[in-house]
N, C-alpha and C positions, 0 to 999 in steps of 0.2 A: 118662368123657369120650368122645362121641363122637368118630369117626373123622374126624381132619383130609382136608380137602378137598387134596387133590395137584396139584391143576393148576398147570403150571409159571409159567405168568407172572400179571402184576397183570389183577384183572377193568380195562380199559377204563374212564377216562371220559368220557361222552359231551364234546365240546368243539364249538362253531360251526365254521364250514367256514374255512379260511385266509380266504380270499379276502373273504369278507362280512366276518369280524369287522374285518379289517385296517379297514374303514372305519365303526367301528362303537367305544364306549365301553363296550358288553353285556358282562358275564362271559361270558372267554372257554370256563371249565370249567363242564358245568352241574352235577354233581355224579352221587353214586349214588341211585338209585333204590333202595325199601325189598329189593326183590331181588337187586341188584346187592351192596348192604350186607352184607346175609347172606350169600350166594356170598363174598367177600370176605375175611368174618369166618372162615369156615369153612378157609381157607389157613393158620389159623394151628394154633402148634403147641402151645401153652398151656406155655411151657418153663417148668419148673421154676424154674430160674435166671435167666429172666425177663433175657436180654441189653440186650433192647431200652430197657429203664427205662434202663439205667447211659449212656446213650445220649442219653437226655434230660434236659436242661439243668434242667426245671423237677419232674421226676419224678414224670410221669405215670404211672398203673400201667395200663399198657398192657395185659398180657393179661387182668386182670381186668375191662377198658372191653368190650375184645373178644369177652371169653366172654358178655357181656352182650347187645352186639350177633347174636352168633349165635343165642341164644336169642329175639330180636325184642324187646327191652326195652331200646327208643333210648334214652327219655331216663334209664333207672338208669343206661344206659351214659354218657349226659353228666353225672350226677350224680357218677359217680366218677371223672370227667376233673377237674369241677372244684373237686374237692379240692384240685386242684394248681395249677392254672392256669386263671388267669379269663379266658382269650380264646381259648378253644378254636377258635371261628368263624374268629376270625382267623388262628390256629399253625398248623391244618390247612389253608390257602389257602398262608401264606408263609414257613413254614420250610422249610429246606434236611433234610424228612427224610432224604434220602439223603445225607447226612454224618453226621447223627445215629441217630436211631432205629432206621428201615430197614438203616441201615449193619451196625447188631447183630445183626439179626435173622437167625437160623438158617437159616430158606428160602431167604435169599441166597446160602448157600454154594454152593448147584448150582443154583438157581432165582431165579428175581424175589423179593426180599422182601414180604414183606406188606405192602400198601397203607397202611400207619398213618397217614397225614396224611388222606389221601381216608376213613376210615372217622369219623377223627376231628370234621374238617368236615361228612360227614355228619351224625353224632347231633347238634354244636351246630348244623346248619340246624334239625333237628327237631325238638328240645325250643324253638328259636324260636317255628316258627313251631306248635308244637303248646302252646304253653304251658306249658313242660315248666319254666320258664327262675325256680325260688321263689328268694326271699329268706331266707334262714335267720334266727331271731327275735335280735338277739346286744344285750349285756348293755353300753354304755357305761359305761367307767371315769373319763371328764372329765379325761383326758389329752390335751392338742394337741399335733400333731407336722403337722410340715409337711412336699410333696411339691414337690419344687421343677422341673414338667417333666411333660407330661400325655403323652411317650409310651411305649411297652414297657416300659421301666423303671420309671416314674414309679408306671403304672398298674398294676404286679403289686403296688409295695410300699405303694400305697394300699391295695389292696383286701386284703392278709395283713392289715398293720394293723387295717384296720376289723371285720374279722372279730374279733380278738381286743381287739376291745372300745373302741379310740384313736378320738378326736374326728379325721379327716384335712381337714387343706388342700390340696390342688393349686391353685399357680400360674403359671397358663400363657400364653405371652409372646402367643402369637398370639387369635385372637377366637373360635378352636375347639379343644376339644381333641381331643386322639391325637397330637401329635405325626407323628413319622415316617408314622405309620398314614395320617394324612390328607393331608399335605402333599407324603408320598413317593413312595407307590407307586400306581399306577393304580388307575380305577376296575375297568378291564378285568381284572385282578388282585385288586383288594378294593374291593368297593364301599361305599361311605361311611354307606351307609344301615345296613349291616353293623357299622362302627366304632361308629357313635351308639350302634346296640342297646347292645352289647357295653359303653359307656359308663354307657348308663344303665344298666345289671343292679349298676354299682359304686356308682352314685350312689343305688340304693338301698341300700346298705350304710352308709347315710351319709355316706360320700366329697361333701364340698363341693367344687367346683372354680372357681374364677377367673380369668377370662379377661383379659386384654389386660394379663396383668401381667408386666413384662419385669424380672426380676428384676437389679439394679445399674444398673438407674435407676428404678424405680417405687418398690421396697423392694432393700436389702441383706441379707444374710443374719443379721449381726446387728442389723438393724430386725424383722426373725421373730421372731427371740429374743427381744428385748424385747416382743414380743403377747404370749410366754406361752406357746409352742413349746418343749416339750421337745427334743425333737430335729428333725435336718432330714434330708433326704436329697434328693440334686442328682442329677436323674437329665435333666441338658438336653442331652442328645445330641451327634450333633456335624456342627452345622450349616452351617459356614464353607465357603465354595467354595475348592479347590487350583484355582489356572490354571495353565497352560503356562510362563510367562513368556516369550510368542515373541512376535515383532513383529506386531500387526493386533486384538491380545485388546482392542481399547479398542473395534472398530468396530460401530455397528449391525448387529444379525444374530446376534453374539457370546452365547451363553448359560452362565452356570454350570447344571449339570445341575440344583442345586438351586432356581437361578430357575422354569427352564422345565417342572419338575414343579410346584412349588408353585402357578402360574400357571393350568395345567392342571387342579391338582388341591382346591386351597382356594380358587381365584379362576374360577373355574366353567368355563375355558377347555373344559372338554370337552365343554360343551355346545353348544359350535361349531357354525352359527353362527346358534343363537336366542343366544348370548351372542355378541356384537361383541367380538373379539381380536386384536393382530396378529401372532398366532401363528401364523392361519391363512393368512396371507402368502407364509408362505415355502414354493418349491417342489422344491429339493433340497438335503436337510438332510445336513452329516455328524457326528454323533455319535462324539468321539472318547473311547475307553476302554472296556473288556472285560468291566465285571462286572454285574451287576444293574440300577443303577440306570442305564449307559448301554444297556442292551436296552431299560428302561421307557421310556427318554427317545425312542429311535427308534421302538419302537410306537407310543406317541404322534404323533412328527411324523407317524406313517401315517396314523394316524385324524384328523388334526388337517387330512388335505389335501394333505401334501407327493406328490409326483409320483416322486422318488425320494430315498430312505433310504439313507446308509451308514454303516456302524461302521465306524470305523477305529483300531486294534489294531497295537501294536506286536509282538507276539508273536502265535504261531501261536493255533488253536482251542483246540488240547489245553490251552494254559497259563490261557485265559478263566476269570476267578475264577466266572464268571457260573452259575449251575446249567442242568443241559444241556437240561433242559425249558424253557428263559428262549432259550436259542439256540436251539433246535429252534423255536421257536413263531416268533421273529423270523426266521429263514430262509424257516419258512411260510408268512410272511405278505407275504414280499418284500423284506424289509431285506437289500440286499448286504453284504457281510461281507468288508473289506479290509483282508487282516493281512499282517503282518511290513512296516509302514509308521507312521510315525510324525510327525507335523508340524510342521514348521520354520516355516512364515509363514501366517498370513491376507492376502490381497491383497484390498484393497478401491476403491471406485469414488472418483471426485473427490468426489461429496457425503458420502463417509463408510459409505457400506454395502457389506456383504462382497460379493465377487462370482468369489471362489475361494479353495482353500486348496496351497498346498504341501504335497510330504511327500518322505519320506527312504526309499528301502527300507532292509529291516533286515534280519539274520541273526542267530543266536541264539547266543550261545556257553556258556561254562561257569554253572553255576548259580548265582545270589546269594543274597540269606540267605531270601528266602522260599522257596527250592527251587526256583523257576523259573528256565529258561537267561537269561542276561542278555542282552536285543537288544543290539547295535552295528549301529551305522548303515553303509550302502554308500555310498562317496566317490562323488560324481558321479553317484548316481540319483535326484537331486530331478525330482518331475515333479508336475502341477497338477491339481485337482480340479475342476471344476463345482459350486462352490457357492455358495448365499443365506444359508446360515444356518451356524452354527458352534454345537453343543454340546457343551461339556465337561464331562466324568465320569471323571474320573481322582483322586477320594479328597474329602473333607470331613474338616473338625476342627473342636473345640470350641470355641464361640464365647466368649473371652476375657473376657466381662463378667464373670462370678463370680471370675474368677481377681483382676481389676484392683478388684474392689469390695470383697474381702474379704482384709481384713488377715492375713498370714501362713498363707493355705490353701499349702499343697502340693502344686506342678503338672511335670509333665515337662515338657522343653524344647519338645517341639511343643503343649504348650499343655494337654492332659489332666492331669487330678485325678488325685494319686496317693492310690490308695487302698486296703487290706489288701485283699488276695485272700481272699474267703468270708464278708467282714462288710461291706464298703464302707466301714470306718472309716477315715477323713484322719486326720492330725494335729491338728486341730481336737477337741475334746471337745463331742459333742452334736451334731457334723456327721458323714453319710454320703454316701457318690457309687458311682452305679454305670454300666453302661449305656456307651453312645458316647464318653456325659462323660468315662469314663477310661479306655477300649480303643481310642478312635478307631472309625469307623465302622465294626459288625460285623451280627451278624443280629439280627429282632426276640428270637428266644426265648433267645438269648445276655443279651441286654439285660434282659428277664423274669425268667429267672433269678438275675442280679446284683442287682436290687428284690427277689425273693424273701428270699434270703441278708439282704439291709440290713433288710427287716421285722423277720428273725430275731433281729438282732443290736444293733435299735431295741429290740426288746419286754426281749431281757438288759439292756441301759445303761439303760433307764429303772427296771428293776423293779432294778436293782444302786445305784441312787441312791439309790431308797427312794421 
């Protein structure tokens, strides 16, 4: 084994300048270069015990990808990523390695961890766009099993399946699939053209997919059954907008975070404005709520036009669930950042459009059960915002149609499938759920992982029936 590479921090990757991209839908990371990749590669430490796998939800074998990478052998290097997981392209762009992977990784302990999502993203660009991207020959058993939900979830536990041999359905409520992929998260973050690949590589696995099927009103879950569906697995996310419930949430201007991405992101608004929206309307936007999907939301008002962006955060920085590369980039770019405040009203015009919001300062006191300090509000510091538009990012959940269509599934009080931890099995026989569907909104490779596991635990219940 050669001599690991010692430099203390992560090689760089290149990114567009704050300023341009703020006005722009371009990926804002352009990735590594085949030299950068190797320089990169070369940080790591080939541990034995290999931390970093246990690290990862879908278990990648990380130093074996990377000793491959160091040798200059991209795409073997992608071929052993995806052993494990079929959307490398995409895990390397939008997992929170640094919760996971990285998190394990040995060079972290006095150094930057190894880049693992940046090397990871590299090989699957490469074997893309090098052709690196085979089909392996696999052997149909004339088993159907249905996927109920075309994103992260949906699409790990199609493609285990298919692989080992199952006839798969994917049906998907909207007229494109990925789910989350598509409708969630930015171009500037993933671009779409990216998701499709990644799509098609499963549908050549023979993975069928159909669109516009909303499942508890199109079909039921026992109308599946009855085609001739062995088993199912519910992997529909969790799509529902939480609002405020403050006085003004009804007024033009008003967005759930999940409208004004989806809008953005499946209804072409980013291509604003050869595409006609009136998204691009409004010109000072505030985005209230701390994690991911309210950073994506404010990036976008940037690019979309708004004049000035702000997140508004009931709790300080430190507690923002958001990853700090998602803040740092929104800071960059100009998104003011207005914490330990929280909103009490929308104030809107005689015809009905917002034209300010209220808020409460706040202070943090002892911690509640997520570990973060609990704000309470300061009596008498309500004071008024400047704004057009109002978007809210403060949590999603499952949307209630499989629960209300399907006789005696088992759901927790906010509305999530309950379902065994490490199999996805419900109380239902022949039914699994993973994903959003029954954590409530988490990360993609979270969600990847839980379709994994139901694959696993699809291919026992079937081959246990006979």
């Amino acid at each position: 084994m050669a001599k690991a590479n010692m430099t203390p921090l992560k090689t760089k990757m290149p990114e567009q300048e704050p300023l341009v991209r703020a006005r722009n839908f371009n990926e804002v990371t352009l990735g590594y270069t085949e030299e950068m990749a190797v320089f990169e590669a070369g940080r790591c430490l080939e541990c034995k015990n290999q931390p970093c796998v246990s690290g990862c939800p879908v278990g990648v074998q990380i130093p074996q990808f990377i000793a491959l990478v160091k040798e200059g052998k991209f795409i073997e290097g992608y071929q052993k990523i995806v052993e494990t997981n079929a959307l490398p392209a995409i895990c390397g762009r939008v997992c929170p390695q640094e919760e996971q992977c990285e998190a394990h990784c040995v060079r972290g302990i006095k150094d930057e961890p190894v880049g693992i999502g940046r090397l990871e993203r590299f090989v699957a660009d490469y074997a893309i766009a090098n052709g690196g991207v085979a089909t392996p020959e696999i052997k149909k058993n004339g088993i159907k099993v249905a996927v109920v939900g075309s994103g992260p979830a949906g699409l790990a536990c199609a493609g285990d399946l298919a692989k080992a041999g199952y006839s798969v359905t994917i049906f998907e409520a909207f007229h494109t699939a990925g789910g989350v992929l598509q409708y969630g998260i930015p171009e500037f973050r993933l671009p779409k053209k990216l998701v499709s690949t990644e799509i098609d590589t499963l549908k050549k696995l023979g993975v069928e997919i159909m669109t516009n099927m909303v499942i508890g009103k199109v079909l039921t879950l026992d109308e599946i059954k009855e085609m001739g569906y062995q088993a199912i697995f519910v992997g529909t996310g969790a799509g529902l907008p939480v609002f405020m419930k403050i006085p003004g949430e009804n007024l033009n201007g008003v967005f759930s975070a999940n409208e004004f991405l989806t809008r953005i992101n499946l209804m072409k608004a980013y291509k604003f404005p050869a595409y006609d929206t009136p998204l691009g309307q409004y010109k000072k936007v505030a985005v209230v709520g701390g994690g991911n999907v309210a950073m994506d939301a404010a990036r976008s008002a940037l690019r979309l036009g708004a004049e000035k962006v702000s997140i508004v955060y009931r709790r300080s920085e430190k507690e923002m669930p958001a990853r700090n590369e998602e803040i740092e980039h929104a800071k960059e770019e100009g998104v003011e950042m207005i914490l330990l405040a929280n909103p009490t009203r929308i104030l809107g015009s005689e015809d009905g459009w917002v034209n300010g919001m209220e808020v409460v300062k706040m202070e943090l006191g002892e911690p509640d059960a997520s570990g973060r300090r609990r704000p309470q509000a300061k009596p008498g510091s309500e004071y008024i915002l400047d704004v057009d538009a109002v978007v809210v990012a403060i949590g999603q959940t499952p949307n209630p149609l499989i629960k209300k269509t399907t006789a005696g599934l088992a759901t927790q009080s906010w509305g999530g499938i309950i379902a065994e931890d490490g199999t996805g099995a419900t109380n239902l026989p022949g039914i699994f759920a993973g994903g959003d569907a029954v954590t409530g909104a988490a990360t993609v490779i979270l969600a990847m992982g839980a379709g994994k596991d139901a694959a696993a635990a699809i291919d026992a219940y079937i081959k246990q029936k006979g």
